[in-house]
C-alpha positions as CSV (number, residue, x, y, z in Angstrom):
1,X,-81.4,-102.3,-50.2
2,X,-83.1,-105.8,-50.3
3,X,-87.0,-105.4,-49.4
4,X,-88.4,-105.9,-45.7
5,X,-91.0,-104.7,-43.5
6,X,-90.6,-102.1,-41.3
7,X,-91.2,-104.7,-38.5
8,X,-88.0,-106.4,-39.6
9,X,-86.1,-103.8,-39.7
10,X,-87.5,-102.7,-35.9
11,X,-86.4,-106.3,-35.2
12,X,-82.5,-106.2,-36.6
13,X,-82.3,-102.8,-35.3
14,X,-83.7,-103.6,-31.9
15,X,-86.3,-100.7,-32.1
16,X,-90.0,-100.3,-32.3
17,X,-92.4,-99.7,-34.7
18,X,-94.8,-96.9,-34.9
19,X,-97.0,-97.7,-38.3
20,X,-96.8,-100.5,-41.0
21,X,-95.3,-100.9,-44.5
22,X,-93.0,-101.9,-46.6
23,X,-89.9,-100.9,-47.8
24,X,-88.4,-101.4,-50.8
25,X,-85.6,-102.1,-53.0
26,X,-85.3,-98.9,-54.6
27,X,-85.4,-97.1,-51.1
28,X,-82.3,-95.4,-50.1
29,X,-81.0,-94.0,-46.4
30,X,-80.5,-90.3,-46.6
31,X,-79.4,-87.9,-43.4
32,X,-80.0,-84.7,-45.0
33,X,-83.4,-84.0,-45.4
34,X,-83.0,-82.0,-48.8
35,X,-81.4,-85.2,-50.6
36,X,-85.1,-87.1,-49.8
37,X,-86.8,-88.4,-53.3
38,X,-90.3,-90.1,-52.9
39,X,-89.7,-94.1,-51.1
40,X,-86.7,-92.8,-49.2
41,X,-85.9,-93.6,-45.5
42,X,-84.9,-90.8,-43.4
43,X,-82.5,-91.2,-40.4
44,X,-82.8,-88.4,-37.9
45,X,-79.1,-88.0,-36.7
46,X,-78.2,-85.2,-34.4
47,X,-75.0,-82.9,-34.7
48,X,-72.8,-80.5,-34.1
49,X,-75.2,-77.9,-36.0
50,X,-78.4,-79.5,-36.2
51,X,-81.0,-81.9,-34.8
52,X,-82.6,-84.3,-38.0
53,X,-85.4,-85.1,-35.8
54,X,-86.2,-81.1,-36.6
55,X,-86.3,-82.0,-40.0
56,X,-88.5,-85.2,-40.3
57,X,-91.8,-83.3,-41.2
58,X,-89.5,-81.6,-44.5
59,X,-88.7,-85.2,-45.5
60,X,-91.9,-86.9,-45.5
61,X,-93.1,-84.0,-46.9
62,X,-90.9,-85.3,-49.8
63,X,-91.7,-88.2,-49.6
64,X,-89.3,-90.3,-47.2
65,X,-92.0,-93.0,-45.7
66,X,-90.0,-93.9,-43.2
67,X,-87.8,-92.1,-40.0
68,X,-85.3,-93.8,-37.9
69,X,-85.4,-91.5,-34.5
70,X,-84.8,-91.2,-31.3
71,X,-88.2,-90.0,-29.9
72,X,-91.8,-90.5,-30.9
73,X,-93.2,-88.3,-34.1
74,X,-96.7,-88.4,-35.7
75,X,-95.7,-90.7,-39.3
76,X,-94.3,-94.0,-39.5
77,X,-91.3,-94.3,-37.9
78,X,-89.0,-97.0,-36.0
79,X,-87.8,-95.7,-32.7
80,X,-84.3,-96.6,-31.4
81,X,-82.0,-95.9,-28.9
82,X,-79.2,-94.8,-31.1
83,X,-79.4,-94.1,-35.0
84,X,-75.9,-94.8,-36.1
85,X,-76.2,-98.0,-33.6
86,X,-79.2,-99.2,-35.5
87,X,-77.8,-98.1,-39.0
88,X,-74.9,-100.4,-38.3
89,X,-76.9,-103.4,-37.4
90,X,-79.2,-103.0,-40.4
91,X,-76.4,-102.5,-42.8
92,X,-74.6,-106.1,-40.9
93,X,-77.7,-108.0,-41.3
94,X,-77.9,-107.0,-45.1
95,X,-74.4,-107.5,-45.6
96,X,-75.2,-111.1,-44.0
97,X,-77.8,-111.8,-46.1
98,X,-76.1,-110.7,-49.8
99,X,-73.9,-114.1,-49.3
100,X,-72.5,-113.7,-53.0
101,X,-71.7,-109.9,-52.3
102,X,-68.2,-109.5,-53.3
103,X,-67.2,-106.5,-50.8
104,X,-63.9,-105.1,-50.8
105,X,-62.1,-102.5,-47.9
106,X,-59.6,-100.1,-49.1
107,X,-57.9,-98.0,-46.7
108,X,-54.6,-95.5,-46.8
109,X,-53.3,-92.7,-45.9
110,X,-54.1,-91.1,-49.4
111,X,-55.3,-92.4,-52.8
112,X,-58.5,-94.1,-51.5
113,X,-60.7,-92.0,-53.5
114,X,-58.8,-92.1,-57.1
115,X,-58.4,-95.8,-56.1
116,X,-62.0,-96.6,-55.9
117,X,-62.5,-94.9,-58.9
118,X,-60.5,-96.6,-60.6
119,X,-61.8,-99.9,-59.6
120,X,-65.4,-98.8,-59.7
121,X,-64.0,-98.7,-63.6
122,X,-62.9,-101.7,-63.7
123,X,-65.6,-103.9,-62.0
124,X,-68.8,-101.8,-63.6
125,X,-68.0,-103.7,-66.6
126,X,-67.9,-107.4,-64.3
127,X,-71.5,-106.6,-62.9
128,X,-73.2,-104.2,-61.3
129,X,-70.8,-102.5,-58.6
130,X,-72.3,-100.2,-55.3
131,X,-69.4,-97.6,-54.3
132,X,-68.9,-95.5,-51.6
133,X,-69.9,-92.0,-52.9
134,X,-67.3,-88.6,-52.2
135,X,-65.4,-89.7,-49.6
136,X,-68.3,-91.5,-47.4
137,X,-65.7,-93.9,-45.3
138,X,-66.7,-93.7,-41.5
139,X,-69.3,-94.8,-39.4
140,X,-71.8,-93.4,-41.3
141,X,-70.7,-93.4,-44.8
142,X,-70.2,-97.3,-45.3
143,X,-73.4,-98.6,-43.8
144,X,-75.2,-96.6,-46.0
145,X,-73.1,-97.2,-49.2
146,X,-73.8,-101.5,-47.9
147,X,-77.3,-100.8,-47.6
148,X,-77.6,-99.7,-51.1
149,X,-76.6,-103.1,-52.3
150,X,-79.3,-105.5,-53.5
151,X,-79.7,-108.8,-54.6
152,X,-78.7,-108.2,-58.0
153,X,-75.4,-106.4,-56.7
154,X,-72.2,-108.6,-57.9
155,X,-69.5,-105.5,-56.5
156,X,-69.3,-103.3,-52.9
157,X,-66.3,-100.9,-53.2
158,X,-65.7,-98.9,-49.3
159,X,-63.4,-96.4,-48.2
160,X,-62.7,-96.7,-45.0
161,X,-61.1,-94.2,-42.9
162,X,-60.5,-93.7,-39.4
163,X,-60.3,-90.7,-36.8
164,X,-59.3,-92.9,-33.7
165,X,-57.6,-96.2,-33.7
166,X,-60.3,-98.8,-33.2
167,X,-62.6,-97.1,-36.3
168,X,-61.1,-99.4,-39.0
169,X,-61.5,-102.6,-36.6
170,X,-65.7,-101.7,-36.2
171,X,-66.1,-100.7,-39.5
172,X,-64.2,-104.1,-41.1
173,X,-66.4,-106.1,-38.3
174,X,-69.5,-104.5,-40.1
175,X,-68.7,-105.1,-43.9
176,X,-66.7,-108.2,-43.9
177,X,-64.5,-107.5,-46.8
178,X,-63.9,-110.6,-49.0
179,X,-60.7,-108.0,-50.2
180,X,-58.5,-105.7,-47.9
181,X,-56.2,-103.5,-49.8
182,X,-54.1,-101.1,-47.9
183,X,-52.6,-98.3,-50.1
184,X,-50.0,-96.5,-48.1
185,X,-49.1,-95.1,-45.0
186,X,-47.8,-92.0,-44.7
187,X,-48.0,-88.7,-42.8
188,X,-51.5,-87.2,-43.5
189,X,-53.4,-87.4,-40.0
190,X,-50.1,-87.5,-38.1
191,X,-51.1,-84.6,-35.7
192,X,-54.0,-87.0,-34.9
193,X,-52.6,-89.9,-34.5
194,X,-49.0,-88.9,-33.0
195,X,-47.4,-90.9,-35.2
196,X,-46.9,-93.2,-38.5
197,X,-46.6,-96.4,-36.3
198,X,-49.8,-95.3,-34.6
199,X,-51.2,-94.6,-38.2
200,X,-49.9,-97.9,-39.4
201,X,-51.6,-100.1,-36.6
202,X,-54.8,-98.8,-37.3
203,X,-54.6,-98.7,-41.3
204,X,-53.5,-102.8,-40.1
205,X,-56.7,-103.2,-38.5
206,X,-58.2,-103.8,-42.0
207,X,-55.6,-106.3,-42.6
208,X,-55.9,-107.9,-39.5
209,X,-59.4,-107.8,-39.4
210,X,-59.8,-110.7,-42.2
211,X,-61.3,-113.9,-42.5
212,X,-60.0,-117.0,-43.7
213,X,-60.5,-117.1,-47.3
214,X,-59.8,-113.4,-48.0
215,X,-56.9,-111.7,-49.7
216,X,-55.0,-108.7,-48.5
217,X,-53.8,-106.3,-50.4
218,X,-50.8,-104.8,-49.6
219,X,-48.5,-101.6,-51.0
220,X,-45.0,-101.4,-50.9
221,X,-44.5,-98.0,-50.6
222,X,-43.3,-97.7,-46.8
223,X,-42.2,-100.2,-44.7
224,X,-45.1,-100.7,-42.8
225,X,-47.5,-101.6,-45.4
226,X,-46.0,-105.1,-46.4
227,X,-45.6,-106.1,-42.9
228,X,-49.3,-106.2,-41.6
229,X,-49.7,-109.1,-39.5
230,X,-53.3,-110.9,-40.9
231,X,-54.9,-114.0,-39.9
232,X,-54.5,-117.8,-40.8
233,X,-56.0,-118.3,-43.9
234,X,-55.6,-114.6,-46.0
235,X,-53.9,-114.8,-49.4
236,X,-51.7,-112.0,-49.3
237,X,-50.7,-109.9,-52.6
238,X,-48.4,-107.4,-53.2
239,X,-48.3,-104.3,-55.7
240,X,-45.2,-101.9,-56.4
241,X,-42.9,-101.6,-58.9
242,X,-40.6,-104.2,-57.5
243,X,-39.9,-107.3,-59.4
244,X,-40.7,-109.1,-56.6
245,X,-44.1,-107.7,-56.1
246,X,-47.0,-109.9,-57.4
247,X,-48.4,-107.1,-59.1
248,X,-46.2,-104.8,-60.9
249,X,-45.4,-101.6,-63.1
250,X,-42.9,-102.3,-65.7
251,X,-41.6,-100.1,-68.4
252,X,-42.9,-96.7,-67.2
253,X,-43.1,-93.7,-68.5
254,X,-44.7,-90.1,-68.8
255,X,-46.5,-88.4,-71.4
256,X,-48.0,-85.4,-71.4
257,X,-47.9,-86.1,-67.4
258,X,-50.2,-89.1,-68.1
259,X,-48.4,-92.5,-66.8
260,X,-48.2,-95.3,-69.3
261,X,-46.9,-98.8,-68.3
262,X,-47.5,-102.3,-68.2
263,X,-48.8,-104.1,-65.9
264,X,-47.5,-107.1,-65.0
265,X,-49.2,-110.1,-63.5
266,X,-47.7,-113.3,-63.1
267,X,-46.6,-114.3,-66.4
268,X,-49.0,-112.0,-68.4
269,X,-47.8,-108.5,-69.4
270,X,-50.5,-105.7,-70.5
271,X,-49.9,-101.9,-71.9
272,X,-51.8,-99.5,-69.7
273,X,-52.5,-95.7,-70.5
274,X,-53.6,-93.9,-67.9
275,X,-55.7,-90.6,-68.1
276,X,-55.5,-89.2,-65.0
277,X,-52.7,-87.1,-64.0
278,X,-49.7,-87.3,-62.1
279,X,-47.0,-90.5,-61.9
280,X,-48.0,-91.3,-58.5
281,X,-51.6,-92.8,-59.6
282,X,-49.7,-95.7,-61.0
283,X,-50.0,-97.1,-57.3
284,X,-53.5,-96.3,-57.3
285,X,-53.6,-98.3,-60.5
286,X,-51.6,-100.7,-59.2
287,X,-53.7,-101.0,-56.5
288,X,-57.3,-101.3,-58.0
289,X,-55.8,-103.8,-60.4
290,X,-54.5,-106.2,-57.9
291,X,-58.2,-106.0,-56.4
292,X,-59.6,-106.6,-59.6
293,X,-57.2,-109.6,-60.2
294,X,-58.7,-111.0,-56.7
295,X,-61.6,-111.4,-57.8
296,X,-60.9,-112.8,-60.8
297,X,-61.0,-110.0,-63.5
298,X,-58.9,-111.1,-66.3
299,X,-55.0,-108.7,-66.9
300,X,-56.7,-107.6,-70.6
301,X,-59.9,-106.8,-69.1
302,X,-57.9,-104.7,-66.2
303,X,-56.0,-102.4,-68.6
304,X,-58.1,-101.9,-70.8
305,X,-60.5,-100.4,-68.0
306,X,-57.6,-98.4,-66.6
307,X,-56.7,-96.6,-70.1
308,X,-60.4,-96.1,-70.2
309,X,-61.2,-94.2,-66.8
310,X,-61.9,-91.0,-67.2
311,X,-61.7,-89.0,-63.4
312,X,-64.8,-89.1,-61.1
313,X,-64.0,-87.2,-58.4
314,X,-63.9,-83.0,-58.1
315,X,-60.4,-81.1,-57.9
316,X,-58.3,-84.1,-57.5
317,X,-55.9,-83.4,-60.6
318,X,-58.2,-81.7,-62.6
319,X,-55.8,-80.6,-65.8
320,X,-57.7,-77.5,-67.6
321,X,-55.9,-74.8,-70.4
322,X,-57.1,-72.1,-71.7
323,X,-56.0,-68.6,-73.0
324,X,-52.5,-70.0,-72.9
325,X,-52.4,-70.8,-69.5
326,X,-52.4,-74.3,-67.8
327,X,-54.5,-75.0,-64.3
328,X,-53.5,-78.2,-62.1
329,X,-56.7,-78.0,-59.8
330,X,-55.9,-80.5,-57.0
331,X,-57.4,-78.5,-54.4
332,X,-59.6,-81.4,-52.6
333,X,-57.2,-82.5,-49.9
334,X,-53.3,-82.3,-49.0
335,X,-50.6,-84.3,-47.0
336,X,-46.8,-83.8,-47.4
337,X,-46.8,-87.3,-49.7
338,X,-49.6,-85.6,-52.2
339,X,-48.5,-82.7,-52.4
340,X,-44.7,-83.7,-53.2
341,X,-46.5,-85.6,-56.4
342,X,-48.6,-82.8,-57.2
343,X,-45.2,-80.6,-57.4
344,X,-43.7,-83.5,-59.7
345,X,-46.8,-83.3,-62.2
346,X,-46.2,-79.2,-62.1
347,X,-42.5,-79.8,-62.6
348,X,-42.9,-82.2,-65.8
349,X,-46.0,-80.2,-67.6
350,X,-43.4,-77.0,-67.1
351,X,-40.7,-78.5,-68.5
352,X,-42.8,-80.0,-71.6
353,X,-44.9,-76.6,-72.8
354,X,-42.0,-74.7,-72.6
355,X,-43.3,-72.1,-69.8
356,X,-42.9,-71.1,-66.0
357,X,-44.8,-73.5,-63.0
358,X,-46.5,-71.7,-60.2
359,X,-47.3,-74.1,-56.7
360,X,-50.4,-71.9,-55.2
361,X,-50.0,-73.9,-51.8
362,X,-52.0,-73.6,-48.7
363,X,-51.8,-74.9,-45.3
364,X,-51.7,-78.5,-44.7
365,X,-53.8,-79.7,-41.2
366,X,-53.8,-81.9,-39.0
367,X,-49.9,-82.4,-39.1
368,X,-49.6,-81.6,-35.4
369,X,-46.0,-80.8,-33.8
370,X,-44.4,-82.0,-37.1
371,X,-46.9,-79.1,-39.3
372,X,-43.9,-76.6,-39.3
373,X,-41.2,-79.0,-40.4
374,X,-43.4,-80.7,-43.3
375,X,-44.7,-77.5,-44.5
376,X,-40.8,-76.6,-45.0
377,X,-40.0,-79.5,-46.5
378,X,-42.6,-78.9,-49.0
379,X,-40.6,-75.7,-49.7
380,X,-37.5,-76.9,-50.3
381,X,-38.9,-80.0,-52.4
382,X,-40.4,-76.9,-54.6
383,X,-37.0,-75.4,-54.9
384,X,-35.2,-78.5,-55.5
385,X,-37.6,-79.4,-58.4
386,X,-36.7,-76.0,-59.9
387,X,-40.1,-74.8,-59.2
388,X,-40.2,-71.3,-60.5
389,X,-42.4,-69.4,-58.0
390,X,-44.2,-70.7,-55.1
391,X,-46.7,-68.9,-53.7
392,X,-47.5,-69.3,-50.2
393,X,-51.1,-68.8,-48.6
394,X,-51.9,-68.9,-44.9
395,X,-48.8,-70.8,-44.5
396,X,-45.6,-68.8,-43.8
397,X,-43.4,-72.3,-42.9
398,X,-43.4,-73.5,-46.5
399,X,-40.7,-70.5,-47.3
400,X,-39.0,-70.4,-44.0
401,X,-36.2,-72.8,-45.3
402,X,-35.9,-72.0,-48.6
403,X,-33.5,-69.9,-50.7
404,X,-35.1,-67.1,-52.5
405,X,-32.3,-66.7,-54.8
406,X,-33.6,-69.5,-57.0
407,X,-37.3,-69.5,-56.6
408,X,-39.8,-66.1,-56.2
409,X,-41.6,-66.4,-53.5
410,X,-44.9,-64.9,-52.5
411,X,-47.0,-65.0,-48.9
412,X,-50.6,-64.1,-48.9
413,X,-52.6,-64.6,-45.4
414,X,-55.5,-65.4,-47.7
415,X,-56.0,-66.5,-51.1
416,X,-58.2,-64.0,-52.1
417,X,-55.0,-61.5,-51.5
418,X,-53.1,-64.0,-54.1
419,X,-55.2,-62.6,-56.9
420,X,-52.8,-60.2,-57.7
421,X,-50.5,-62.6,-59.0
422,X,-52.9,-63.1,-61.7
423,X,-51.3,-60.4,-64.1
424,X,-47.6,-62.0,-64.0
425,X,-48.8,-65.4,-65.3
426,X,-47.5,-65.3,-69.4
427,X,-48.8,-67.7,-71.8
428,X,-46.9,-71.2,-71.4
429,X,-47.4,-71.0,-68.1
430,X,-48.4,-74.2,-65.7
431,X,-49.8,-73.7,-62.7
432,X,-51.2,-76.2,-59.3
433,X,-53.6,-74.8,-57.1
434,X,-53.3,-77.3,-53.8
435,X,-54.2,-76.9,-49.9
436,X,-56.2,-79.0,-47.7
437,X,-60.0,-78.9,-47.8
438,X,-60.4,-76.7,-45.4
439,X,-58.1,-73.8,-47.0
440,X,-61.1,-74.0,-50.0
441,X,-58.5,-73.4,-53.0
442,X,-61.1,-74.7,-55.0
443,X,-62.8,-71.5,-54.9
444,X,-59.0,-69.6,-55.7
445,X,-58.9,-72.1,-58.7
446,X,-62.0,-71.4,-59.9
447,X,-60.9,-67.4,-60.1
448,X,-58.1,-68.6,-62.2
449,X,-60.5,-70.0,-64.5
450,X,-63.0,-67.4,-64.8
451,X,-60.6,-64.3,-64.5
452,X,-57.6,-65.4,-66.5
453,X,-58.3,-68.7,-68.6
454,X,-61.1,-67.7,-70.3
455,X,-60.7,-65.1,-72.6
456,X,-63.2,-62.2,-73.2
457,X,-65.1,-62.5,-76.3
458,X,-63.1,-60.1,-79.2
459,X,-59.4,-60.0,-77.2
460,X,-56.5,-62.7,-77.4
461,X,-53.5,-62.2,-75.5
């Protein structure tokens, strides 16, 4: 963050000091006292499952010299009336204060992450670019990723999410995005919000939360998306692969499940290979590359940084082989719209190696009265594909509607129980492992790995 004193802080955060020092550039904002390094500043949040004002002692102790609480302690600290409150203002005034801070907002109702990513890619090599880390994109997540900015920061790249409609509207208030880009809308969070119009206004409210002089950034992949209302003044720019979309895909095609394309932008025309897999990340391509092309990154500069990126983000497409087999690990998050990708990529990789595809699928959430209904569409997308066995886990619906006379089906109520499948899988073989987060696959893909991919030392199958 840029330097101050703690009394300016207390001052922007409307709190009160208890000591005097400085705090540097080099300082970062942690919540979890374990992540502390020496110069850190320690905000004492309170949760579901824990207290950080219990925890203030372990973080000087290593080396935070600074807490942000809610009652009095025996080292430095600024006391306020609410830490998140405080966070928020600190992280504004920053924000304020970085005037040639080029910040951009990128919301959706999937694709944020690999989106990010994939810009991060592309404007690391403009100057030095601050991103929000995992999936940090609430109240929380995007103050801290502003306050790591400093002066010398050209780039701020923030997810921003939203569990209740009036989330996007604070947290665009806070960063002021000189860019908005809104991916998608679709049904992930459904059961939350009630609906996709719901889920549309409040994706909008990065859109409509603009000032003059910014650009929106707009997908055309559902009819809400291209229709956000925005302010007087906000360029708007559209990416898709329609010809009348400013930025464009042309020429598509896959190999090896890898998209390759060119981009098109206004009258310039660009090869682009990506390597990351699946044909839907050409939106996500699409997408960082009409951010990058408002703010000025030149159309050969933007593909050559998309044929470049390599993945950065955990069990999101991970493509591994070994001992003849093929693992898919997309196991971070699902929604109807990712997974019906993810089943493409399994389809395609099957079809190309010559063997059989497995979809290892577990429950979708947060779908609410619709859950049932998606989860057997899912299933019959599978069948239609000519998916070749689908294995079910904690999630009966996905094979409720499906004819078992031209896929194999399996149910497990847990995936540990699926581990019995392991001794059908034949060399050639492709297979996705995919849930929601909560469901941890990852741990079910990682027993694919170690029991069946890697082959014991002497043996070949």
């Amino acid at each position: 963050m840029i330097q101050m004193s703690m009394a300016q802080m207390a001052q922007i955060m409307g709190g009160i000091t208890h000591g005097d020092l400085q705090v540097g550039s080099a300082a970062s904002f942690q919540f979890d006292s374990r992540q502390i390094t020496p110069g850190d500043v320690f905000l004492a949040l309170k949760g579901e499952k824990g207290d950080g004002h219990d925890y203030i002692a372990e973080a000087v102790k290593k080396g935070a010299v600074l807490s942000i609480c809610k009652r009095p302690v025996s080292t430095p600290h600024i006391l306020v009336n609410d830490v998140l409150i405080a966070l928020a203002k600190l992280a504004s005034h920053v924000r304020a204060e970085l005037k040639d801070l080029r910040v951009v907002g990128i919301t959706g109702s999937q694709g944020k992450t690999t989106t990010k990513d994939l810009l991060l890619s592309i404007l690391s090599n403009e100057g030095e670019t601050i991103a929000s880390m995992d999936s940090f994109n609430n109240e929380l997540g995007v103050p801290l990723t502003l306050l790591r900015c400093t002066k010398t920061s050209k780039y701020c790249i923030l997810e921003m999410g939203a569990r209740n409609s009036g989330d996007i509207t604070a947290l665009t208030a806070l960063a002021n995005p000189n860019v908005g880009a809104v991916l998608i809308v679709g049904n992930a969070h459904v059961g939350q919000f009630g609906s996709q119009e719901v889920i549309a206004k409040t994706k909008g409210e990065l859109i409509a939360g603009l000032g003059k002089g910014a650009v929106a950034v707009l997908g055309t992949y559902d009819s809400f998306t291209p229709n956000m209302p925005s302010a007087e003044g906000v360029k708007r720019v559209t990416f898709g692969v329609d010809a009348k979309c400013d930025i464009r895909a042309a020429d598509i095609e896959a190999r090896g499940g890898f998209a390759h394309f060119d981009l098109v932008i206004g009258s310039e025309r660009q090869a682009v290979a990506l390597q990351i897999l699946g044909l839907h990340q050409i939106s996500n391509a699409l997408a960082a590359a009409a951010i990058a092309s408002s703010l000025g990154v030149s159309v050969s500069r933007i593909a050559s940084a998309l044929s470049n990126h390599q993945s950065l983000s955990k069990w999101r497409m991970e493509l591994d082989e070994g001992n003849g087999l093929t693992l898919i690990n997309d196991s971070y998050n699902a929604n109807p719209e990712s997974i019906e990708a993810a089943l493409r990529v399994l389809a395609l990789l099957a079809q190309e190696r010559g063997g059989r595809s497995w979809a290892f699928l577990g429950q979708m959430h947060e779908l609410g009265q619709a859950s049932d209904q998606l989860h057997e569409e899912i299933g019959k997308s599978a069948q239609n594909l000519g998916i070749d066995f689908l294995v079910a886990i904690n999630s009966k619906s996905y094979l409720s509607k499906i004819d078992p006379a031209t896929i194999t089906v399996r149910y497990f109520p847990s995936w540990q129980e699926s581990l019995s499948v392991f001794s059908e899988f034949n060399p050639g073989d492709v297979v996705l492992v995919k849930a929601s987060r909560a469901e941890k696959l990852d741990e079910l893909a990682s027993a694919i790995k170690t029991r069946v991919m890697i082959e014991p030392e002497g043996e070949s199958r």
